[in-house]
N, C-alpha and C positions, 0 to 999 in steps of 0.2 A: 052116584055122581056120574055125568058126562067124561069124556074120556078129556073132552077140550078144559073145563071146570079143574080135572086132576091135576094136568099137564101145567096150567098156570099156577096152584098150588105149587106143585113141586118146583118148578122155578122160579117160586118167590122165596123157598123154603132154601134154595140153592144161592140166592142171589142175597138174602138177607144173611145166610151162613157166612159167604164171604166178605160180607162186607164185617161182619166180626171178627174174621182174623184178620184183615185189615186195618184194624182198629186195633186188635191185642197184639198183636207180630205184625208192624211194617216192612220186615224185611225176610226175606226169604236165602235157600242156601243158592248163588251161582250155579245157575244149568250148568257150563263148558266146564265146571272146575270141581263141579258137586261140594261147593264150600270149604276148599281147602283150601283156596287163595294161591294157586300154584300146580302148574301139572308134572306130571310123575314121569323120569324116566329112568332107565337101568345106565349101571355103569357096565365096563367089558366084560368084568364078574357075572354080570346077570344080578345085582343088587340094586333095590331101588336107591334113589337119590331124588333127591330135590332140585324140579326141570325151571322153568322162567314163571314167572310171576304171570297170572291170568290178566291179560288187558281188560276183557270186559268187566268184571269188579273191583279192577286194580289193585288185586294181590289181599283185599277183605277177604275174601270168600261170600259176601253178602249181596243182597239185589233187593232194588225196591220193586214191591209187587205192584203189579200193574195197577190195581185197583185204588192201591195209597196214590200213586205216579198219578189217575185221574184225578182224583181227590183233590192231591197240593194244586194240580196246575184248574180244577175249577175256583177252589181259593184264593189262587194270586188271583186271578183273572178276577174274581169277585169283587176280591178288597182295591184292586186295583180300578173297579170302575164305579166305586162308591165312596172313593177317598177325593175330597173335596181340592 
């Protein structure tokens, strides 16, 4: 096989991967908070405790994955210009 022949293979192999866990798991753990729904700090002790509530998942712990996020918004957008 060409090296170009390969290259498209494997990025369809890549690209059809994810759009399967896009499909079986829409949602992914929060980057900033690593899906805990909250950040970590110590007390004077040096004990952890529970810090404020993560804004960008607002305190899930959950994130919709980019590729679901293209998804819904190509289907509103669809349904929305084929509805009478």
């Amino acid at each position: 096989m060409t090296p170009i022949v390969l290259a498209i293979a494997c990025l369809m192999v890549v690209t059809v991967g994810y759009g399967g866990l896009c499909v079986a798991s829409p949602f992914g753990d929060c980057r900033k908070c690593s899906g805990m729904g909250h950040a970590l700090k110590t007390d004077r002790t040096g004990r952890l405790k529970r810090g404020k509530d993560c804004r960008h998942c607002k305190a899930t712990g959950k994130r919709i994955r980019t590729g679901r996020w293209l998804y819904n918004r190509w289907a509103r957008i669809y349904r929305a210009g084929t509805t009478d």
